[in-house]
C-alpha positions as CSV (number, residue, x, y, z in Angstrom):
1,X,0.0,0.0,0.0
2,X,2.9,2.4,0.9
3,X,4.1,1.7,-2.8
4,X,1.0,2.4,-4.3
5,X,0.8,5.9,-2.6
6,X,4.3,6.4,-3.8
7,X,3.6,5.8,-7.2
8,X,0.1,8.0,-6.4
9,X,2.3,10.9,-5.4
10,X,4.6,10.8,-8.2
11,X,1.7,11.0,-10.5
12,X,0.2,13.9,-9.5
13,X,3.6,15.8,-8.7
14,X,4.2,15.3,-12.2
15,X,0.9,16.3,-13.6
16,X,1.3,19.5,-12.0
17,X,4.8,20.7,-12.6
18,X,3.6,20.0,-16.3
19,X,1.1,22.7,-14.9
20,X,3.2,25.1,-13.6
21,X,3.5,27.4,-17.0
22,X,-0.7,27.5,-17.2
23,X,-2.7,30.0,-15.6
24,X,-2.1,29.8,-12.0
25,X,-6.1,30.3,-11.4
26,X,-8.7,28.1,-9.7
27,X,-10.6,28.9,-12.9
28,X,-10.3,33.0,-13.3
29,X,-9.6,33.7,-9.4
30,X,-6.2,34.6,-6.9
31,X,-3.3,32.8,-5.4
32,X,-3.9,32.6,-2.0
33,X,-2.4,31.1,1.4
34,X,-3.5,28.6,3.7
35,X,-3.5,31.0,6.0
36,X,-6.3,32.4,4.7
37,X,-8.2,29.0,4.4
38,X,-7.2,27.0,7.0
39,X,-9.8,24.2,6.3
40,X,-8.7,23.3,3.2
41,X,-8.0,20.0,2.7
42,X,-6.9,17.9,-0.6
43,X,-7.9,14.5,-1.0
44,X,-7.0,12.0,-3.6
45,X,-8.9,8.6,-4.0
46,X,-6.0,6.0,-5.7
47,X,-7.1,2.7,-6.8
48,X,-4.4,-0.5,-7.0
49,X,-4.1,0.9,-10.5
50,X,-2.8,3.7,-9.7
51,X,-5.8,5.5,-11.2
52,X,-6.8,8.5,-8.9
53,X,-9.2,11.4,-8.4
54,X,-8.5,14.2,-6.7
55,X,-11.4,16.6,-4.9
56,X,-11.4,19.2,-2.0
57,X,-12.5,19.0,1.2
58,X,-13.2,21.0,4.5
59,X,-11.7,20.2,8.1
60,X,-14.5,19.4,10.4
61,X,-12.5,18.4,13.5
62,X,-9.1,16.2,14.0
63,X,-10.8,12.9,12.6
64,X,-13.0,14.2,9.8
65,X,-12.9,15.9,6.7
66,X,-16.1,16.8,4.9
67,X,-16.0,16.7,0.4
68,X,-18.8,15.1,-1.7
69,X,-20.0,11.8,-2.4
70,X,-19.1,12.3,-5.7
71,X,-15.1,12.4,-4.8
72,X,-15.8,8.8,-4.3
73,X,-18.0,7.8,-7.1
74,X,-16.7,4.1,-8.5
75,X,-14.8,3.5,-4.4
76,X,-13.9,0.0,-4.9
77,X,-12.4,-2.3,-2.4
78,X,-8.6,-1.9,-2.5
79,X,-9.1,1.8,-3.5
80,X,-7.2,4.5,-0.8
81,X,-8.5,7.9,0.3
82,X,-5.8,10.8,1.4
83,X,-6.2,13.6,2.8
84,X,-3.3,16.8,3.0
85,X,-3.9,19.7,4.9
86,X,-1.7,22.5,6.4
87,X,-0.1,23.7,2.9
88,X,-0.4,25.9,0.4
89,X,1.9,24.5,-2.5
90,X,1.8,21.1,-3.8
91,X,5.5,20.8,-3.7
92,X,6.3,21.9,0.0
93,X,7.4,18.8,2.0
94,X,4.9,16.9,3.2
95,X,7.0,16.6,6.4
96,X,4.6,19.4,8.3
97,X,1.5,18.0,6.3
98,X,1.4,14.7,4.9
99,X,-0.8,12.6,3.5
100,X,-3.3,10.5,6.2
101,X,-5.1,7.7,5.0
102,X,-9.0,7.6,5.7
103,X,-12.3,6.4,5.1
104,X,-14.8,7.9,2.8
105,X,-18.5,7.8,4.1
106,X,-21.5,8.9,1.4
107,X,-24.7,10.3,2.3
108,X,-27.0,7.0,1.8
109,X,-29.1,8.6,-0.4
110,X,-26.8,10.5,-3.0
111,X,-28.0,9.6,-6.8
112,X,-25.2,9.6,-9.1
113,X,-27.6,10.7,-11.6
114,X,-29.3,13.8,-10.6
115,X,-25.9,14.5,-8.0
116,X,-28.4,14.7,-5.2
117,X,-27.1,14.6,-1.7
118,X,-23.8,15.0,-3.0
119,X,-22.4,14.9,0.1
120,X,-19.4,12.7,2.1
121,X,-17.4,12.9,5.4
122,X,-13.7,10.9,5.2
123,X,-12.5,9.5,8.4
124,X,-9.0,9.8,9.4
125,X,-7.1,6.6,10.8
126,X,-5.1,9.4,12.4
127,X,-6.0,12.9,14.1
128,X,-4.4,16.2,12.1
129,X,-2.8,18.4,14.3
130,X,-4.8,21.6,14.5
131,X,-2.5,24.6,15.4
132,X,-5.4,27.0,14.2
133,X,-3.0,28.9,11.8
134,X,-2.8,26.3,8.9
135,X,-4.9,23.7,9.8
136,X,-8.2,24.5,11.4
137,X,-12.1,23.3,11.2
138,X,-14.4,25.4,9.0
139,X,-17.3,26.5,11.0
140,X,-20.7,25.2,9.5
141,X,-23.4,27.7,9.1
142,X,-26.7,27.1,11.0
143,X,-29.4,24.8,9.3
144,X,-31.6,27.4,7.3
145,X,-29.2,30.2,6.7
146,X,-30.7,31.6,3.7
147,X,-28.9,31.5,0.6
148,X,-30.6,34.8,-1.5
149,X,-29.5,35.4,-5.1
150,X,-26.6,37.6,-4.8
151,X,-25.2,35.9,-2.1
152,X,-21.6,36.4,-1.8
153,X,-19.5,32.8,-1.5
154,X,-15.3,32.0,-1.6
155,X,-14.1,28.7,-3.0
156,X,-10.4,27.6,-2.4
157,X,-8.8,24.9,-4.1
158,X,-5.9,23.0,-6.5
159,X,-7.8,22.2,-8.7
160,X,-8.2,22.8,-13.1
161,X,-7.5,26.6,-13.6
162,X,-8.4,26.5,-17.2
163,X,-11.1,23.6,-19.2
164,X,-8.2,21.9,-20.6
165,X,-7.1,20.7,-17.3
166,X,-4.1,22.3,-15.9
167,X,-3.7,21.7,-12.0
168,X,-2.6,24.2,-9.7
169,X,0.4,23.9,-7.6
170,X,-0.7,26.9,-5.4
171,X,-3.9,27.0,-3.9
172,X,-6.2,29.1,-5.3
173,X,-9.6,31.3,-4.6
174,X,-12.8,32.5,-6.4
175,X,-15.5,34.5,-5.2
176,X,-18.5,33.8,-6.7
177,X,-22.3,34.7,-6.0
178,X,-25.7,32.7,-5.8
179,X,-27.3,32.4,-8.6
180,X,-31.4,32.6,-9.1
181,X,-33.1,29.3,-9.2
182,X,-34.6,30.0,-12.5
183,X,-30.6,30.5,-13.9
184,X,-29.8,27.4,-11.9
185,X,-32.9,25.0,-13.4
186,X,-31.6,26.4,-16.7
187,X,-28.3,24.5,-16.8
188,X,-28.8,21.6,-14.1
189,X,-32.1,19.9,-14.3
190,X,-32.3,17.6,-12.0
191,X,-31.7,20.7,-9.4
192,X,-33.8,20.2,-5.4
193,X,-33.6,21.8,-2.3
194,X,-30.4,20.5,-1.4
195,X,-28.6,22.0,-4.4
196,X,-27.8,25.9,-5.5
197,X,-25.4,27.3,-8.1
198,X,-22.8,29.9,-8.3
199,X,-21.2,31.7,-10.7
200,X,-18.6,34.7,-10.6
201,X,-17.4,37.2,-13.2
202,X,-15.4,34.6,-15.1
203,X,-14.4,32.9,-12.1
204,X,-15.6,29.5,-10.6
205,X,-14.1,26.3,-9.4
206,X,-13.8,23.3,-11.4
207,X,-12.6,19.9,-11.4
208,X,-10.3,19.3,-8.2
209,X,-11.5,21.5,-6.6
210,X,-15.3,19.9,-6.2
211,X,-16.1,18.4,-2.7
212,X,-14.1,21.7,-1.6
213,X,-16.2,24.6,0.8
214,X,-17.7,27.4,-0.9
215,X,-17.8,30.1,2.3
216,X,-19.6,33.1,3.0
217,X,-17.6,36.0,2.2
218,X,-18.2,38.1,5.5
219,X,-18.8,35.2,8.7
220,X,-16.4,32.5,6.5
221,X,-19.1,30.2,7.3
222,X,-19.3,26.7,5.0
223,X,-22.6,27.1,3.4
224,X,-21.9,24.5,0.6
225,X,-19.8,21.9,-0.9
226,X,-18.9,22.2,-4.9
227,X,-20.8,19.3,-6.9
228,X,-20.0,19.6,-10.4
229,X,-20.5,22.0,-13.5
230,X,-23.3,22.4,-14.7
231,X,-22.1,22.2,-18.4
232,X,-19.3,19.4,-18.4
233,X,-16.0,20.8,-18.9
234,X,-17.2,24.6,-18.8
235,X,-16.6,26.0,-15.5
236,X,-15.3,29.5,-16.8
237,X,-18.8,30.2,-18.5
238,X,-21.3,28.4,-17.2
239,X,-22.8,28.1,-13.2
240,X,-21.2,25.4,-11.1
241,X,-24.0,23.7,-8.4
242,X,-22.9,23.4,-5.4
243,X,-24.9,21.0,-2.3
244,X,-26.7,23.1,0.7
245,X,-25.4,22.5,3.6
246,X,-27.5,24.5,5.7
247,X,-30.3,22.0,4.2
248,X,-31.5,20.0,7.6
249,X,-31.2,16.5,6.1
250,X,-27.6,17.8,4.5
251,X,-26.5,18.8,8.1
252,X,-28.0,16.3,10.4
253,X,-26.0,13.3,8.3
254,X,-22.9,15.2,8.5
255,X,-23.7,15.2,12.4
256,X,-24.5,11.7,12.8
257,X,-21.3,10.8,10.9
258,X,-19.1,13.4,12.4
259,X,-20.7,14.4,15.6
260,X,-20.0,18.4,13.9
């Protein structure tokens, strides 16, 4: 297993140093610090094939990390979970934050289909070290915070800063605002209560960065967790949907897994 997260590792270093001449954007946003985020987390899902997927995720407490079910979409026995926190380049040493295996849990009723309930809590076989500086637990917003179009959200994350699929070695933030359902219904069909979309001027987050917190910009209270885009392989364009987390059946999983 060790070898397999080697090989994992060198992967992915590799993909993104061939990165490291694109646009150093999230998809049209900032560099930023983990400072500034310290509940960021990166997770990577490697199969004894050494295929991966890689998502973001949200510190909950020492033993959990929030993302979406859809970070684990195809899990298989044999496959790993990872989770990194605590940095804000890909290739600082992973001496101060390296990689802890865990568990992925999925809400039991997320639909692959319609990306419902898109919603999943990792367990950690071992505690992160909090030090509120770089690694700390987002705060979750109460259940029934509204969400009014116009809303002002922040994403973070590693993930594509352009449609072709160039990583990002330094994290990276968008600010992006709520979008009307009508808008939303437009683009994601299958939309319910449990889902919302955002979209900023030319500035969203994208693959690698889904299962990541999208914020409110004023309390930095987790209101969401990005799903997918609602146009497949358009995330500079088009709104990307995002699950509710303020949506009582959303929260009170995420409580009964995580005790958050």
């Amino acid at each position: 297993m060790k070898g397999l997260m080697v090989t994992a590792t060198v992967l992915l270093l590799s993909l993104r140093e061939g990165a490291s001449g694109a646009d150093q954007r999230i998809i049209g946003g900032y560099q930023t610090t983990i400072e500034k985020f310290p509940y960021q987390a990166w997770l990577i899902v490697v199969s004894e094939k050494s295929y991966y997927r890689e998502c973001g995720g949200s510190v909950l407490n020492e033993k959990y990390v929030l993302t979406s079910a859809v970070c684990g979409q195809g899990y298989l026995w044999g496959d790993s979970v990872y989770a990194r926190c605590g940095f804000t380049n890909g290739a600082e040493s992973t001496e101060n934050s390296p990689y802890i295996k865990g568990q992925l849990k999925t809400h039991p009723k997320f639909n692959p289909n319609t990306m419902d309930y898109d919603c999943g809590v990792v367990e950690l076989e071992e505690n992160l070290k909090l030090n509120g500086k770089t690694i700390a637990p987002v705060t979750l917003a109460k259940v029934g915070t509204e969400l009014k179009a116009g809303t002002k959200l922040v994403v973070a994350g590693w993930g594509y800063t352009n449609n072709k699929g160039d990583y990002s070695q330094n994290l990276q933030a968008a600010k992006v605002v709520v979008q009307r359902y009508g808008i939303c219904i437009r683009y994601a069909k299958d939309l319910t209560m449990r889902m919302g979309c955002v979209e900023g001027q030319g500035e969203n987050p994208c693959t690698g960065d889904f299962g990541g917190a999208l914020v409110m910009e004023d309390t930095k209270e987790q209101v969401g967790i990005a799903s997918f885009a609602s146009i497949k392989g358009r995330c500079d364009k088009y709104p990307v949907v995002f699950t509710n987390t303020t949506n009582g059946e959303i929260r009170d999983w995420i409580k009964k897994v995580s005790g958050v």
